[in-house]
N, C-alpha and C positions, 0 to 999 in steps of 0.2 A: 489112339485118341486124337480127336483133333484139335487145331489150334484155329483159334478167331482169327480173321480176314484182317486184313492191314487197313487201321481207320483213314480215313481221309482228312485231309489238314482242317485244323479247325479257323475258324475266322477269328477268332479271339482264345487268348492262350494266356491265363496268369502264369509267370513264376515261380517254381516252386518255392515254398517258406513250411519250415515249421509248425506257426500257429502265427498267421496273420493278423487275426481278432486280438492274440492274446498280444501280440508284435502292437495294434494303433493301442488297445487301450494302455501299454505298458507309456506308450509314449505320449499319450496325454496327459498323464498324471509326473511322466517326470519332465513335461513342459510348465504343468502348472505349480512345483514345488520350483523347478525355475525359476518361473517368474516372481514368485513367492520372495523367493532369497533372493535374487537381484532388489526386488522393491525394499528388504530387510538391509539391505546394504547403505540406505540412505544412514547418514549420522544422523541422530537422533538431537530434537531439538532442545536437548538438555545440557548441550554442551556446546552451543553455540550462544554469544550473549543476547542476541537479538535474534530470536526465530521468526518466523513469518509467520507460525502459527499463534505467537503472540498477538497476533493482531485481527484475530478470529474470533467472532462474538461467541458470548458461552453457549448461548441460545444454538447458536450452529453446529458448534462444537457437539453440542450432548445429540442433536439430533441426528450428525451424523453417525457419531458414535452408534446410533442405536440401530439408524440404516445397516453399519457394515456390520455389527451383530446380526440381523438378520440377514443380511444376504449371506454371508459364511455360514450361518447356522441352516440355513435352506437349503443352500449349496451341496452342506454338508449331508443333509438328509437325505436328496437325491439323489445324490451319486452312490450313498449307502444303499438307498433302496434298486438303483437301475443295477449296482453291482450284485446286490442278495439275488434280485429278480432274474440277471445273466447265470451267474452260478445253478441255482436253483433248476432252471432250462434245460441247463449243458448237463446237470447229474440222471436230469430225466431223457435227455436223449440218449445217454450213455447205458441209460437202465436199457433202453429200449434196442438197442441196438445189438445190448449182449444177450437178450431175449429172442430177439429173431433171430442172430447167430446159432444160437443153441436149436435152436426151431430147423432151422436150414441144415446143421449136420446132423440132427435124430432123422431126417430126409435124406440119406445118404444115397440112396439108390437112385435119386431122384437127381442130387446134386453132378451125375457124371453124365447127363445127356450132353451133347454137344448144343442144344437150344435150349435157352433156359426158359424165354420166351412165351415157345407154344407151347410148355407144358401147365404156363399160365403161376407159376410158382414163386410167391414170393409177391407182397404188396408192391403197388405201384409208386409209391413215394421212395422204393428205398433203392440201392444199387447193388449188384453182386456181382460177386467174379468168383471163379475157382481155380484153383490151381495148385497143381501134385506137389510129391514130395520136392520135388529139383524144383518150383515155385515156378515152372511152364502153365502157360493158359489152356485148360483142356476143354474149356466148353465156352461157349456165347453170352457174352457179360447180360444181364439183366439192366436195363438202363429204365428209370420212372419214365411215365406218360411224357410225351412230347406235349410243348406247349408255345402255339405260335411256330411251331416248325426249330423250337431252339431245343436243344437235346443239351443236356446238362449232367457231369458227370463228375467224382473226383480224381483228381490227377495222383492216382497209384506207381508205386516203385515199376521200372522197366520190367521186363517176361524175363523169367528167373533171377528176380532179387526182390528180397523185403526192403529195401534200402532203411530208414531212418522209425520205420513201423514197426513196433512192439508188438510180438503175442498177446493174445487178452485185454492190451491196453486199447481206450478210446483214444485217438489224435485226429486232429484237424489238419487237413489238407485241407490247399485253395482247387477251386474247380476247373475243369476244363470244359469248354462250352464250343459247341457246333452247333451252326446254323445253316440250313438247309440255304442253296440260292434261291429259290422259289419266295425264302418266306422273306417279312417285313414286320421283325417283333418293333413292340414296342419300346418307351424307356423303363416301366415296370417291369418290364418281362427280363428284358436284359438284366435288370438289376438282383431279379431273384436267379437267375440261372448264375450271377457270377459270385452269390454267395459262396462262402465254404462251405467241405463237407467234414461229417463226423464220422469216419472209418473207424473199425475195430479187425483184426486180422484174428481169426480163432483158428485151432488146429482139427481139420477129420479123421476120423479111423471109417473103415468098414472093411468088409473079408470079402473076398475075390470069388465071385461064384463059380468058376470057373476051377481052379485049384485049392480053393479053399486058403490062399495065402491072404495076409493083409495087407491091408493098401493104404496110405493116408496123401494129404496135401494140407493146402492152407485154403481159408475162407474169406472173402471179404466183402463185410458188408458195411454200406455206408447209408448216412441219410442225411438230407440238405439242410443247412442250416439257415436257410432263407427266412422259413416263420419264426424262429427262435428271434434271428437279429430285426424282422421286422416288429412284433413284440418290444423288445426293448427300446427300437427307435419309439415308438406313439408311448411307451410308458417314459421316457425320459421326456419326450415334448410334450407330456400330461405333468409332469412335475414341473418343469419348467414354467407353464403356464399356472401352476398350483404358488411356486415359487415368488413368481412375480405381482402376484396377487397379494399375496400376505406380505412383501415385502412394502407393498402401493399404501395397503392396507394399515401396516404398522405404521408406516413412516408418518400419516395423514395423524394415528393416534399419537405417536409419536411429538408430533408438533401442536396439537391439542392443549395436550398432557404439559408439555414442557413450558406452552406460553402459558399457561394457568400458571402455573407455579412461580414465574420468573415477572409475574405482574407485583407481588410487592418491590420488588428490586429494580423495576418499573420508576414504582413511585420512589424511593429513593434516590434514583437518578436524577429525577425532574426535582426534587427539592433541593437535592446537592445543587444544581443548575442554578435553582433560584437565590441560594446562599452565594456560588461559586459569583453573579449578578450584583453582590451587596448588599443583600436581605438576609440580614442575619437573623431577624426575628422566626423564619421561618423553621419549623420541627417535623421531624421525620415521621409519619400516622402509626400510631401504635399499633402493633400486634402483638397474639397469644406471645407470653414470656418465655413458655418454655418449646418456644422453634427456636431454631438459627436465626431465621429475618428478626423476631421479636427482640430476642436478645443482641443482636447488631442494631436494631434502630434505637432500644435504650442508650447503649452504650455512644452513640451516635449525636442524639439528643442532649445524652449529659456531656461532652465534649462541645458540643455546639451552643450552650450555655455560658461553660465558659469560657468561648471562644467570644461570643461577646460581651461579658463582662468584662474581659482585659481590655479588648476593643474600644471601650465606655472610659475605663480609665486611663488607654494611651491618648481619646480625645480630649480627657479633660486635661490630663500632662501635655500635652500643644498647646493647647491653647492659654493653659498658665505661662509657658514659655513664651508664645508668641505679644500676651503681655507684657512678660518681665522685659524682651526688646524692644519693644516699643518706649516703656517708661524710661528704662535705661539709656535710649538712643533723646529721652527730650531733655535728661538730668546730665548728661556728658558734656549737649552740645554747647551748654555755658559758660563751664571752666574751660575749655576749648578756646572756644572763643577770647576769652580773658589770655591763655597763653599765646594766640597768634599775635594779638595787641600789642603785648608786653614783648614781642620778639619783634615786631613795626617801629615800639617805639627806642626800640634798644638799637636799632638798623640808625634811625633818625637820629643819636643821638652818639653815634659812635667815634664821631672827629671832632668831640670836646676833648681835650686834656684830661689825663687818666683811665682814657679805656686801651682794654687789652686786646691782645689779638688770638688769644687763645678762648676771652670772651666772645669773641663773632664766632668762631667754629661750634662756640658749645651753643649760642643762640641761634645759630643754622640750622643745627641738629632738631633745634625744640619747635624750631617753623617748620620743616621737614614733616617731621612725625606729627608734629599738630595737625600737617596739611592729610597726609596720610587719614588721620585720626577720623578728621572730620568727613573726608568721603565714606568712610570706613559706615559710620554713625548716619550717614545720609542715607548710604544702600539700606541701612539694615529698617532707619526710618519709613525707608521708601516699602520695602516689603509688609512691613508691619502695617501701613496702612494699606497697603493692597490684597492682603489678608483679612483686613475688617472691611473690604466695602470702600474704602473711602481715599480719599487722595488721586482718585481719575473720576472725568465725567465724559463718557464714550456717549454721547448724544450730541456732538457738535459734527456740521461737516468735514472734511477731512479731505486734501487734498493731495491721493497718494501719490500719485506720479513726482509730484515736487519733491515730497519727504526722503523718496528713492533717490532722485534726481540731485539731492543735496548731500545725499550718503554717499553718493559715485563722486563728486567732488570734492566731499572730504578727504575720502582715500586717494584722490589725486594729491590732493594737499599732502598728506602724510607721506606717502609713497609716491616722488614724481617721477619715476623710472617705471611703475606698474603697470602693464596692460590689463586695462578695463572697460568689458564689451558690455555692452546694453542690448536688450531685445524684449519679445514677446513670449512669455508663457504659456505654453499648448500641449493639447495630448496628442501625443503622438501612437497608433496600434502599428503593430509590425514584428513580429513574432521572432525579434530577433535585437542585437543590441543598437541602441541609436546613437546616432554620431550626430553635429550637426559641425559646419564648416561656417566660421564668423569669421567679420572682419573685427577685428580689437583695435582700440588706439593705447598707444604707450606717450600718456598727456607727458609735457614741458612744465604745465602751469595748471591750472584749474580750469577745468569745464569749458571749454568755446574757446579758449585760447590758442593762438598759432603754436606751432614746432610741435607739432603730433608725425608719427610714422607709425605705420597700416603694415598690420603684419595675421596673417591665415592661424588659427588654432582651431582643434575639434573639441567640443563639451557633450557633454551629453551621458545620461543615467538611463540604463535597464531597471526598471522596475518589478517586472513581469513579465510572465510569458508572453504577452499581448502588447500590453501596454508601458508605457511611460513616460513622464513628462519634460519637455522639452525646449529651449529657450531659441527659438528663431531670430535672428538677426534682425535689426532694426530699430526703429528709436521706440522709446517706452511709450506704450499705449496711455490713453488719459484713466482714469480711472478713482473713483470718488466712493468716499466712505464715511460709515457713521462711526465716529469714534472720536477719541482725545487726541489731540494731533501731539500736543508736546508729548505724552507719554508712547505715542506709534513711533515717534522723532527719537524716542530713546530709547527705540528698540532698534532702530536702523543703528543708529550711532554706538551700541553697544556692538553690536553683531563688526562692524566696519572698526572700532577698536580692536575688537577678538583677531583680526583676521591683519591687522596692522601689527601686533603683538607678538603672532605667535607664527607667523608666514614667511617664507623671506618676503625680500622686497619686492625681486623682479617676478616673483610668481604669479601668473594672470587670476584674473579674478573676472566672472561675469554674474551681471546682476540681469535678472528678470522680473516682469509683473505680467500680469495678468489678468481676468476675468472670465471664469468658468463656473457648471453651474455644476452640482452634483448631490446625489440623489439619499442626503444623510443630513437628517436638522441639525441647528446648531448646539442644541444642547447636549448630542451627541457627540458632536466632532467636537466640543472643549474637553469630553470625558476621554477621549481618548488620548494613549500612553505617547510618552514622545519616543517610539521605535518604527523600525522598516516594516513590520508587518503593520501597523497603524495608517502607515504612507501607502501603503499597498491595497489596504480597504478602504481610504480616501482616492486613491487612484482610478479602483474599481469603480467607486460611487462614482467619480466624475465621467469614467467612459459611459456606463449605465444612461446616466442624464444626457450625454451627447446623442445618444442614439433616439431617448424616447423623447427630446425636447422638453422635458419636465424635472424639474427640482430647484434648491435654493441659491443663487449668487453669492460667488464668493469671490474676492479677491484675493491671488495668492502672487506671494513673492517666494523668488528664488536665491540663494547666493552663493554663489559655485568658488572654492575657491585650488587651487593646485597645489597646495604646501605637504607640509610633512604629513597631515590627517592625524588620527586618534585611533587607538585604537580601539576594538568594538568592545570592550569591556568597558572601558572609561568612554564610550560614548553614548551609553545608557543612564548615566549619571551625572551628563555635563549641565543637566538643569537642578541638579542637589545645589544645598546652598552650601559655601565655602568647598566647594570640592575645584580642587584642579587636576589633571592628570600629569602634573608636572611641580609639585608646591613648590621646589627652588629655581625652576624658571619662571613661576607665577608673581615672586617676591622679585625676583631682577627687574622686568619688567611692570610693577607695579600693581599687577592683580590683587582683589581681595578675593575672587571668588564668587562672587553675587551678581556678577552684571548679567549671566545668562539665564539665574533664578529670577531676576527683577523681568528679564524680558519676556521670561515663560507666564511669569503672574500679571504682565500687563494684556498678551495675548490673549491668555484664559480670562483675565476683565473680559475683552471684549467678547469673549463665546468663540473665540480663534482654537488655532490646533499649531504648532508649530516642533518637529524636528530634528536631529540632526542626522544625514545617513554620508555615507563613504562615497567621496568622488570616485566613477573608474579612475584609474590608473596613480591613486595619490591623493588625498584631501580630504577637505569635508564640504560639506553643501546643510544649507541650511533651507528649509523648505516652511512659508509661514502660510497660513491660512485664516484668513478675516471675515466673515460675514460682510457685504454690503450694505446690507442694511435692515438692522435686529434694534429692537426696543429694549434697550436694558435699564434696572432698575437700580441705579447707582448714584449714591450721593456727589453731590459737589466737590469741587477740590477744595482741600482745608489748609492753609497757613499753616 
């Protein structure tokens, strides 16, 4: 018997593998259970206290949610179907395979030509070989139609050995592919020729006509798996496109569906909004009782009822109190009065014959706390009327530069070792923190007087990312306003007490004015709180207006000081009235407590904003803001 002619090298030669197909799809699916468990490895935001997905609208949330149901559930589907589809294929190849097999050995006489070829035996799609009992090649393999010159063939165990090939069974070998020199396939071509094949090895009998003895070998028939895997390719890019579609598709009803439904809780928001604004009158629109929204917006509504009914009666409880002070501060200040008299005339009277000396310390005591008393009864007088309207008249001119200018030499006065710089208040942008370098004088005496020494400090507030304001060196700008001068005079003078009180001595202090315009009315900027985010939307507002040359004049003072500062707890509070952040150093130094609620109610008279935020590096800075010139509607000052 003969043996086939020694092939010629091939131009391209896979690897032998066991089942390559079954090798990429095994490792698809355990990259995508990978990645699967990797992304499952994230801690879950249940047990972190601040998740990020906290902060993800529900709106989002549900509709994501409903996306990644569909895309897993589509996902799901077609990889269930490309897989049914691949199996399905592979059992019909398998049928077919052990069909010609069988076909090819009831051919027995046929199968021991040495050409398999010209006896024309045997479709042209499939592969054959034969070979004896000792698994030697006794005839001319059968190879399919050449295509493009590329011959295609499966990579079988060496000449005498099944290597890794089961009797009876289907297995998938990769192919071995030659291509002629001549030819110039293409990329399709190549592709189908480097499919795998589907081999089955079956066993022959036939009887030897010659002696009548029997004879067997082995069979091997293969067939290409090229249509099969091209098949699953255009059915998996048919689902994928089927996939994508209804994913497009949900998602669209998806967000439909979800904004219908999420439109009453729409409207709750915006009412809350309007309530959260100080329109308490407003109520949440009813709907059916028996939803979820319905029954949330009742319950909503009855809480928001009586949210203003207390409301009603915490303002009429103020305003009973803020009477009961007032009466009280005009029925004090006469016996008062009568004991400081009686302690003048007890002074006057104390180097006649028969007084004691144990009597002067107890009459000190009573002028003391008289004196006490009576500031005490002043501030609380002075609030009282600047809560009805009355006791300032903020339509006279107003000359601020001086009222500043008298405050920087009061605190000379008080403190003559303190360095206190003067300048201009301006917005400074620069996306980083401001410094600014002044010259300060450390006054001898009061204001323009000789034995000053000039010494370099940095001042200056961050505000914002952008912005912040900033006190330039220089003499104070002129600057004029409509308002009550002695009650603006005693808000300098408060603020310059505070800072004399509660500061060391030699701690610098700089005081700024200004004139800037910013883009928020007045009756806005008095409703605002006295914190750093309040300063920060008034800062905003002022850059805003620098840029587009449009909005309302304001004159704003600054007053920086270096001391110990507050901290930011009790600096949200220093405009309550009797609050101190210190109540037994407020009592050493004389505090009652009121001088920075009198100065916040005279501000607010005028439609002003004022205050307090944290110096860098140690302090407080007090920041006022005044309208230059608003029509306010405020009685006379009353005796």
């Amino acid at each position: 018997m003969a043996t086939s002619p020694k092939e010629p090298t091939p131009m391209a030669e896979p690897s032998a593998a066991p089942d390559p197909r079954s090798a990429d799809r095994s490792t698809s699916f355990m990259g995508s259970d990978s990645g699967k468990a990797t992304g499952s490895s994230k801690p879950s935001g249940r047990s972190m206290p601040r998740s990020p997905l906290a902060a993800i609208p529900l709106s989002t949330k549900l509709v994501a949610s409903m996306l990644i149901l569909l895309i897993v559930g589509t996902v799901g589907v077609s990889v269930a179907i490309c897989q049914m589809a691949d199996d399905y294929l592979m059992k019909r190849t398998d049928s077919q395979l052990i069909r010609q097999a069988n076909l090819g050995i009831r051919n027995a006489t046929l199968l021991r030509q040495e050409d398999l070829s010209k006896n024309g035996l045997g479709p042209t799609d499939y592969f054959l070989q034969i070979r004896d009992d000792d698994l030697h090649i006794i005839s001319d393999d059968l190879n399919p139609m050449q295509v493009n010159g590329v011959v295609s063939r499966p990579r079988l165990p060496a000449d005498g050995s099944m290597g890794s090939i089961p009797l009876g069974q289907p297995t998938t070998v990769p192919a071995y592919v030659r291509v002629s020199q001549q030819a110039s396939p293409d990329r399709d071509a190549m592709k189908r020729a480097r499919a795998s094949w589907r081999v089955v090895a079956m066993q022959w009998k036939m009887r030897n006509e010659l002696d009548g003895s029997e004879i067997s070998g082995v069979l091997f028939i293969g067939l290409s798996m090229s249509d099969q895997d091209e098949a699953v390719h255009d059915l998996t890019a048919f689902c994928m496109v089927i996939s994508a579609v209804v994913v497009l598709l949900g998602g669209i009803i998806s967000v439909l569906l979800i904004q219908s439904t999420l439109v009453p809780l729409k409207r709750i928001e915006k009412t809350a909004a309007k309530i959260a604004a100080g329109d308490l009158s407003q109520r949440i629109p009813n709907f059916p009782e028996n939803t979820e929204v319905g029954s949330l917006a009742a319950s909503l509504n009855a809480m928001l009822a009586r949210i203003e009914h207390s409301f009603d009666e915490q303002r009429q409880t103020t305003e009973k109190m803020k009477q009961f002070v007032s009466d009280a501060s005009h029925e004090l200040r006469t016996p008062l009065a009568a004991i400081h008299g009686y302690a003048e005339l007890y002074r006057m009277q104390r180097d006649y014959p028969g007084a004691l000396e144990r009597a002067d310390r107890s009459i000190q005591h009573i002028e003391d706390s008289s004196t006490r008393m009576t500031v005490l009864v002043t501030d609380l007088l002075s609030l009282a009327r600047l809560d009805e309207g009355r006791g300032i008249d903020p339509t006279l001119p107003v000359d601020l530069t001086g009222l500043v200018r008298d405050g920087v030499d009061d605190l000379h006065a008080l403190d003559l070792g303190r360095q206190v710089a003067t300048g201009k208040v301006c917005l400074h942008t620069e996306d980083q923190p401001v410094s600014q370098v002044m010259q300060v004088t450390a006054s001898k005496g009061l204001s323009g007087r000789k034995g000053r020494s000039k010494e370099k400090i940095t001042v200056g507030e961050h505000l914002g990312p952008a912005v912040s304001l900033d006190i330039q060196e220089g003499p104070l700008p002129s600057v004029q306003v409509t308002g009550d001068p002695n009650r603006l005079r005693q808000v300098i003078t408060n603020i310059v007490g505070n800072i004399h009180r509660y500061t060391p001595s030699d701690s610098p202090v700089q005081v700024g004015l200004g004139l800037v315009k910013a883009t928020i009315a007045p009756a806005d900027l008095t409703g605002l709180d006295a914190t750093g985010s309040s300063l920060a939307r008034l800062t905003e507002a002022i850059q805003v207006a620098q840029n587009s040359h449009v909005g309302t004049d304001y004159a704003i003072i600054r007053v920086v000081d270096h001391g110990p500062g507050v901290p930011e707890e009790s600096r949200t509070r220093l405009f309550e009235r009797f609050y101190t952040a210190d109540p037994s150093r407020a009592r050493e130094k004389g505090g009652t407590g009121l001088g920075l609620a009198i100065v916040q109610s005279i501000v607010k008279a005028h439609q002003g904003f004022i205050c307090a935020s944290q110096t860098p590096g140690g302090g407080l800075t007090f920041t006022i803001v005044i309208p230059q010139g608003v029509s306010h509607d405020q009685g006379r000052v009353e005796e």
